[in-house]
C-alpha positions in Angstrom: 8.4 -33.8 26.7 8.5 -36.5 24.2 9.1 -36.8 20.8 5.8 -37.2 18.8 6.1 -38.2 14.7 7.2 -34.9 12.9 5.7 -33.5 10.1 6.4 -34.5 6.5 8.3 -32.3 4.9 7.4 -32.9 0.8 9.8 -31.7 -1.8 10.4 -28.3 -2.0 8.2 -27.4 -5.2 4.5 -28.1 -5.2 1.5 -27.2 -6.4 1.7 -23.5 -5.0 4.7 -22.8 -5.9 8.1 -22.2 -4.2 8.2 -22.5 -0.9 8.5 -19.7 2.0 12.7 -19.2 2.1 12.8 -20.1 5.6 10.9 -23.3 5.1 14.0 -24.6 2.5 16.7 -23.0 5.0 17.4 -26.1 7.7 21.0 -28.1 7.7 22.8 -25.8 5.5 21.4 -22.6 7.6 22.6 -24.6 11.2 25.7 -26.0 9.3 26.9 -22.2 8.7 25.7 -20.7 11.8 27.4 -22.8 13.9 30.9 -22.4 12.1 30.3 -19.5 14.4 30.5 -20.9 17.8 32.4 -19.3 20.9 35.8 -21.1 19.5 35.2 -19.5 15.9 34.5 -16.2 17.4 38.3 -16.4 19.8 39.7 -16.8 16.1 38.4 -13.9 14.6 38.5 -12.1 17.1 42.5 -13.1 17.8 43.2 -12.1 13.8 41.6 -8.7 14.4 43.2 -7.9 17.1 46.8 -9.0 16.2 46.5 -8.2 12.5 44.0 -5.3 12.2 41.9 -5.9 8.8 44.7 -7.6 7.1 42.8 -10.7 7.4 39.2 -9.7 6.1 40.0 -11.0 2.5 39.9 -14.5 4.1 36.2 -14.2 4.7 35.3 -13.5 0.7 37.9 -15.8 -0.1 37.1 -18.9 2.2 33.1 -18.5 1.6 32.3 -20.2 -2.4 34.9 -22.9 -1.4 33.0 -23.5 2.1 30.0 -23.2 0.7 31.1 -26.1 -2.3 32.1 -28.7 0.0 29.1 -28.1 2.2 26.8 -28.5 -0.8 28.7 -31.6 -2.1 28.3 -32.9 1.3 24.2 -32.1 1.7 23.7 -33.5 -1.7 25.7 -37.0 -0.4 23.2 -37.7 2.4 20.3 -36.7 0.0 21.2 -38.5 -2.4 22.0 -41.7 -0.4 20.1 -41.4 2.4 23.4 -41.7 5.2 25.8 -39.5 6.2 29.8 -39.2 5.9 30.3 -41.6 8.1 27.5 -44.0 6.9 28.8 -43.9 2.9 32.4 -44.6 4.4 31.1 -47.4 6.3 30.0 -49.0 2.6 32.5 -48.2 0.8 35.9 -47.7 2.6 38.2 -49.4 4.6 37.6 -49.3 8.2 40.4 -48.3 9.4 40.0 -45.1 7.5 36.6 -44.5 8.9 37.7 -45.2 12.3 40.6 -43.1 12.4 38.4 -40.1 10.5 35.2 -40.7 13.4 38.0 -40.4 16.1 39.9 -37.6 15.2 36.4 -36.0 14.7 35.4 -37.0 18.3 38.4 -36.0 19.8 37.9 -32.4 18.4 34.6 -32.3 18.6 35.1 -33.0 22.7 38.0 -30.3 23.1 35.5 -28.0 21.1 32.6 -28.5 23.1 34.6 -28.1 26.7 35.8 -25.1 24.8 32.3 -23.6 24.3 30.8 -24.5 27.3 34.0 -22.3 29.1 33.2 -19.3 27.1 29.2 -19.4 27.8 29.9 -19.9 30.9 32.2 -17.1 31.3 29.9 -14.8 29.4 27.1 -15.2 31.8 29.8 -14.8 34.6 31.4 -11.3 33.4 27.6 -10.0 32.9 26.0 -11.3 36.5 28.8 -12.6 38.5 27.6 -15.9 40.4 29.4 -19.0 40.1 31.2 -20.1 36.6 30.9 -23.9 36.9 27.3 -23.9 37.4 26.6 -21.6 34.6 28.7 -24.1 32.5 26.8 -27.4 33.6 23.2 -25.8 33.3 24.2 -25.1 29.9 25.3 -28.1 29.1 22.4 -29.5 31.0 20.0 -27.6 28.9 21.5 -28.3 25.5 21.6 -32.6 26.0 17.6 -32.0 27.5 16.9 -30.1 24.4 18.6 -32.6 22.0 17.2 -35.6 23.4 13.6 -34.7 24.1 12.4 -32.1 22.0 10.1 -32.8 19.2 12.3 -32.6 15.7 10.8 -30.1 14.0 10.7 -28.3 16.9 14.1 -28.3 18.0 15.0 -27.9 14.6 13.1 -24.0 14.7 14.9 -23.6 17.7 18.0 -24.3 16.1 17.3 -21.9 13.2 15.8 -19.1 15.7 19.4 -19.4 17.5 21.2 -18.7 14.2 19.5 -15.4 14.4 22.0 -14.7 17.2 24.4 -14.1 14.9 23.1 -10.8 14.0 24.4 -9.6 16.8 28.1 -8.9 15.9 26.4 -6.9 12.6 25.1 -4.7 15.6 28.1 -4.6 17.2 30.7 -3.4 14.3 27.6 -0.9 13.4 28.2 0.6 16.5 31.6 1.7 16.8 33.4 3.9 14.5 34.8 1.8 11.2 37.1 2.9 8.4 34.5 1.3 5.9 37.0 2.2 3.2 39.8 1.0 4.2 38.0 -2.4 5.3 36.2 -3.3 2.2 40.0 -2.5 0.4 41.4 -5.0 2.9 38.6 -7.0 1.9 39.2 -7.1 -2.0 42.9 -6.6 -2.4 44.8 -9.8 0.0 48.1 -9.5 1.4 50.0 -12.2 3.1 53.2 -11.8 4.9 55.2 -13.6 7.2 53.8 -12.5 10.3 49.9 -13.0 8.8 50.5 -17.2 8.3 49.9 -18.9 11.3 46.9 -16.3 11.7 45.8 -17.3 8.1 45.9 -21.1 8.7 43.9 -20.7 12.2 40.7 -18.6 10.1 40.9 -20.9 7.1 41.0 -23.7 9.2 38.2 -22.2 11.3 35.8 -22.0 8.2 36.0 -25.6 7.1 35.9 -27.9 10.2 35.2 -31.9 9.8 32.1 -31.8 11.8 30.6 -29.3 9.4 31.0 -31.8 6.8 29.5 -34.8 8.9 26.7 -33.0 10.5 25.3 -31.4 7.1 25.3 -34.9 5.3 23.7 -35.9 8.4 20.9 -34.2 8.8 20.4 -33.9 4.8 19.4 -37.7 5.5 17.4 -37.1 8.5 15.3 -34.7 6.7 14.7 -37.4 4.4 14.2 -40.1 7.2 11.5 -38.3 9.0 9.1 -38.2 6.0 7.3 -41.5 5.1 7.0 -40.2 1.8 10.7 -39.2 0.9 12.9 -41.7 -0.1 16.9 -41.4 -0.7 17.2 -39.7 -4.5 18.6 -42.6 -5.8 15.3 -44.8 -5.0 12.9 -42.1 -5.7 11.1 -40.4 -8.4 11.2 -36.8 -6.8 12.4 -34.5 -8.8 16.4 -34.3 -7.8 16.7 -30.6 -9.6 14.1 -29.1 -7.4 15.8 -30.9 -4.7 19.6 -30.2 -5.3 18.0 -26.5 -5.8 16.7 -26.9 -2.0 19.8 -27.8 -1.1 22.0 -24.9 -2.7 19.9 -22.0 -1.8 19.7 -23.3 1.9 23.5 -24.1 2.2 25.0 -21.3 -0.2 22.5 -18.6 3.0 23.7 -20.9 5.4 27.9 -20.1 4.5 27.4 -16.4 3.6 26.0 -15.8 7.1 28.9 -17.7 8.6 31.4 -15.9 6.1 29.8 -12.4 6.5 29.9 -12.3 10.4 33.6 -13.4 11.1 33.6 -11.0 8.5 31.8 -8.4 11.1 33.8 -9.8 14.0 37.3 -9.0 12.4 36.6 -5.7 11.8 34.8 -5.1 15.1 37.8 -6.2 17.0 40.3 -4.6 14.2 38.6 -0.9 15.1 38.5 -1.2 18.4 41.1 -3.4 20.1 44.0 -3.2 17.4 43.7 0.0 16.4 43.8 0.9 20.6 47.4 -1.1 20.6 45.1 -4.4 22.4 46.7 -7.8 20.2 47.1 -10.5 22.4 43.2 -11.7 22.5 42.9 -15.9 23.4 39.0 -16.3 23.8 35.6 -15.1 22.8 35.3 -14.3 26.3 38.2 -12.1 27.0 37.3 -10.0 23.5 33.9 -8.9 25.0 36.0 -8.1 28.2 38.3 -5.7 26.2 35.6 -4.5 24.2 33.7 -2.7 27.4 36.4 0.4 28.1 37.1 0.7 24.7 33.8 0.0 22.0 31.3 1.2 25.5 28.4 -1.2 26.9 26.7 -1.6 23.9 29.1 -3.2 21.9 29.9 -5.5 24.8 27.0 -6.3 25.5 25.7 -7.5 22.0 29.2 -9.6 21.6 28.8 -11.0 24.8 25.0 -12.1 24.2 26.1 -13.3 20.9 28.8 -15.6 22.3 26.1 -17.3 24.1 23.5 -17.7 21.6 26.2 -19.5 19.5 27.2 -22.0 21.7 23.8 -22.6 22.4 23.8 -23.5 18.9 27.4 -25.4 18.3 27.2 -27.3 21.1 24.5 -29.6 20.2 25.5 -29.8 16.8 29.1 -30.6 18.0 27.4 -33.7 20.2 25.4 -34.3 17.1 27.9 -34.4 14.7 29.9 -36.8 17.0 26.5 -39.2 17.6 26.0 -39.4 13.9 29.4 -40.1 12.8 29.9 -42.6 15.5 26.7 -44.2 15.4 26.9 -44.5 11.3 30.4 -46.1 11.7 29.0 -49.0 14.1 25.6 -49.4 12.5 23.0 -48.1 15.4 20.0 -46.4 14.7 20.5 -43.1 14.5 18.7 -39.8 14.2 17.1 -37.0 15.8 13.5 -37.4 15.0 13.8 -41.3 16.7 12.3 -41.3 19.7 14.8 -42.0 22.7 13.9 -45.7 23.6 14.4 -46.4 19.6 17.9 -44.8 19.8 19.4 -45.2 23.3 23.0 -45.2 22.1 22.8 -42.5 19.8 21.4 -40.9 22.3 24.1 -42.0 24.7 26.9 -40.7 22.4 25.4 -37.0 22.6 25.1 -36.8 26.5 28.6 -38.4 26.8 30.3 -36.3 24.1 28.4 -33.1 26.3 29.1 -34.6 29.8 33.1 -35.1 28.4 33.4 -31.7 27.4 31.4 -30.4 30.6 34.1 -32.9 32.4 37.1 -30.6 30.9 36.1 -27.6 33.0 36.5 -29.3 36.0 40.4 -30.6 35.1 43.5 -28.2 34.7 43.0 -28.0 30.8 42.5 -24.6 30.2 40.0 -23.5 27.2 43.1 -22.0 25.2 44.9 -25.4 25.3 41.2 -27.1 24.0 41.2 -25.0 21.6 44.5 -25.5 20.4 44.4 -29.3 20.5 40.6 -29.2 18.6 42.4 -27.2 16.4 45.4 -29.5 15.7 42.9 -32.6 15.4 40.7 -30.7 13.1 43.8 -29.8 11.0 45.0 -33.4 10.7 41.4 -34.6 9.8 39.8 -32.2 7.1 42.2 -33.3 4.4 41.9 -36.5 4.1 37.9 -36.4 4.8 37.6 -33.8 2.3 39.2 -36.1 -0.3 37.2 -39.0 1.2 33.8 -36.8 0.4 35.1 -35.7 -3.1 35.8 -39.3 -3.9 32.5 -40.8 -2.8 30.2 -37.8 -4.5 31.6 -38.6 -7.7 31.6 -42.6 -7.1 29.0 -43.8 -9.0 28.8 -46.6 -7.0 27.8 -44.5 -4.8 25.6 -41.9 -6.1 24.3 -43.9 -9.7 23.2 -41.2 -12.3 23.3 -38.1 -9.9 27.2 -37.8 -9.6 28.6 -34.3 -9.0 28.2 -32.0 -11.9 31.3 -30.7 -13.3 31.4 -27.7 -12.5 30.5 -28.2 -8.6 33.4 -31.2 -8.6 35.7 -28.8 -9.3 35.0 -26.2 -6.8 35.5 -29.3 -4.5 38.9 -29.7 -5.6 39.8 -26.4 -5.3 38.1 -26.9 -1.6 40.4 -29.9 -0.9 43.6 -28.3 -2.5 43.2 -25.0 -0.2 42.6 -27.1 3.0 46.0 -29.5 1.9 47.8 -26.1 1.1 46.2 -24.5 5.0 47.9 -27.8 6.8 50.7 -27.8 5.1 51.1 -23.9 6.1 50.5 -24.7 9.9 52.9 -27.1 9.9 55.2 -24.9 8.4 54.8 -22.1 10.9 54.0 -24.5 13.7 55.6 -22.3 17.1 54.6 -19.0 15.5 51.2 -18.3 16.4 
């Protein structure tokens, strides 16, 4: 299958009106949905277990500032017509985009190995049959996809996957749920001693660097792949109806991500804590613990759901990695280019794939991936958050259409919680 020239996609407004909601939902959707990949779900699922619902207030809490940074980050590669990586590349020193683009990689690569092991084990617990091969048809599958599906095509499919999500609704419907005492969890936070390294793992789970590089990303590739777009600050499109595109889409995008590690924590805080279950490392082995206790049903939806995730995150993981690295050096870059017109973008997202295929078949074990994307993602988002909140209000950068006010300083308060996350880790570093 090859790529053939994609659709335009005009500005969001025309002459009948608004368009059809899922016609505007596209990055910010994808960008949320796969915050909730097989490495996401181990976290919730580990603070459900171990703390019960005393982590819930982290979902409510965590979404507006997610769903800020994300925004400011769409509107950058609108607005610009590049990425992260791309508007670093212009305006900052290169050893700060080099060291940002690596570190990114690096997690990305643990992230993706990660994944890969929990689909992989999935399919494995529900059929038997041999693990590895599971693994490296799924990671087969996803570079195919990637590479040689048409863009707006494989962009549906991408949206279609989100879907998957619903699942883990399904799932906490289905066993028996204190709703009061979750939505008072929910509303009223408590933090103690033994909650912190849990809290830094979620929070740091919610806002991950290549949420912030693949979003900007793709906000420029929607642009790209219609001859009559232009980046906003060469164009006469209206950038309200535009920026409005870009808020609904990303603002749907972080509430489903928020509201189902919402659903997972509680799922896994009425059945496996509340049966005297804590000690939970993977995605994997929570669907496992779920069968005697929660009944098929519930295992079966969490473990279907673990695998329609990672179909999703993995690609955007390579993705994220392609972009960022192919922005930093220059290449053409993009999805909707055909594969001759792109080989080494292309070439970054089977290698990132292959390398974290590659991890399954050393003595790494997924906990220790996850730990060490975890550690890399912690040292990164900082810095790259300040990096982003810098260039949106640059108006080198972005001329006329510089962060409003108000939106800047839901940034900050973004950039300040993830500083005041790391510096917690640190702190209880040997806890968790």
């Amino acid at each position: 299958m090859t790529r053939g020239r994609a659709v335009p996609n005009h500005s969001p407004h025309g002459a009948s009106g608004k368009r059809h909601i899922w016609q505007i939902l596209g990055p910010g959707l994808i960008t949320g949905a796969s915050d909730d990949d097989p490495s996401g779900i181990a976290t919730y699922s580990q603070a459900g277990a171990q703390l019960g619902y005393g982590l819930a207030w982290t979902m409510l809490f965590s979404f507006p500032l997610m769903a800020a940074i994300q925004e400011i980050c769409a509107r950058i590669g609108r607005v610009t017509g590049h990425g992260i990586a791309g508007n670093m590349r212009r305006h900052y020193h290169p050893a700060l985009l080099h060291g940002a683009v690596w570190l990114l990689i690096g997690a990305n690569l643990f992230n993706i190995g990660a994944d890969l092991s929990a689909m992989g084990d999935v399919v494995h617990m529900l059929v038997g049959g041999p693990r590895l091969l599971y693994i490296a048809a799924f990671a087969a599958f996803c570079v195919v996809a990637e590479v040689y599906m048409r863009y707006a095509r494989y962009i549906g499919l991408l949206k279609w996957t989100a879907m998957s999500l619903l699942a883990y609704v399904a799932a906490a419907l289905a066993v028996n749920v204190p709703w009061g005492t979750v939505i008072d969890a929910t509303f009223r936070p408590t933090i103690t001693l033994d909650s912190a390294f849990a809290l830094t793992a979620v929070l740091g789970t919610t806002i991950s660097p290549y949420l912030l590089f693949w979003q900007s990303s793709d906000e420029a590739e929607r642009e790209r792949r219609d001859r009559h777009a232009h980046p906003l600050l060469r164009s006469s499109v209206d950038a309200v109806a535009e920026f409005h595109r870009i808020r609904v889409d990303t603002w749907i995008g972080m509430f489903l991500s928020n509201l189902i590690g919402w659903f997972i924590i509680v799922t896994v805080a009425a059945t496996l804590h509340t049966h005297g279950v804590t000690n939970i490392d993977t995605s994997s082995q929570a669907a496992e613990a779920l069968r005697p206790i929660a009944g098929p049903f519930a295992y079966a939806v969490f473990s279907l759901g673990i695998i329609g995730t990672g179909l999703l995150t993995v690609p955007v993981l390579a993705g994220s990695a392609a972009y960022a690295l192919g922005e930093a050096l220059h290449w053409p870059v993009g999805l909707a280019r055909r594969p001759m017109n792109a080989k080494a973008f292309y070439g970054a997202i089977a290698t990132a794939t292959a390398l974290g295929l590659g991890m399954n078949l050393t003595p790494l074990d997924p906990i220790k991936a996850l730990f060490w994307s975890a550690v890399l993602n912690g040292v990164a988002v900082t810095p790259l958050m300040l990096a982003t909140m810098l260039l949106a209000r640059n108006r080198r950068v972005m001329g006329e259409l510089v962060l409003p006010a108000p939106l800047a300083a839901a940034g900050w308060v973004a950039t300040l919680a993830m500083a005041g996350t790391t510096i917690l880790m640190v702190a209880t570093w040997g806890q968790g």
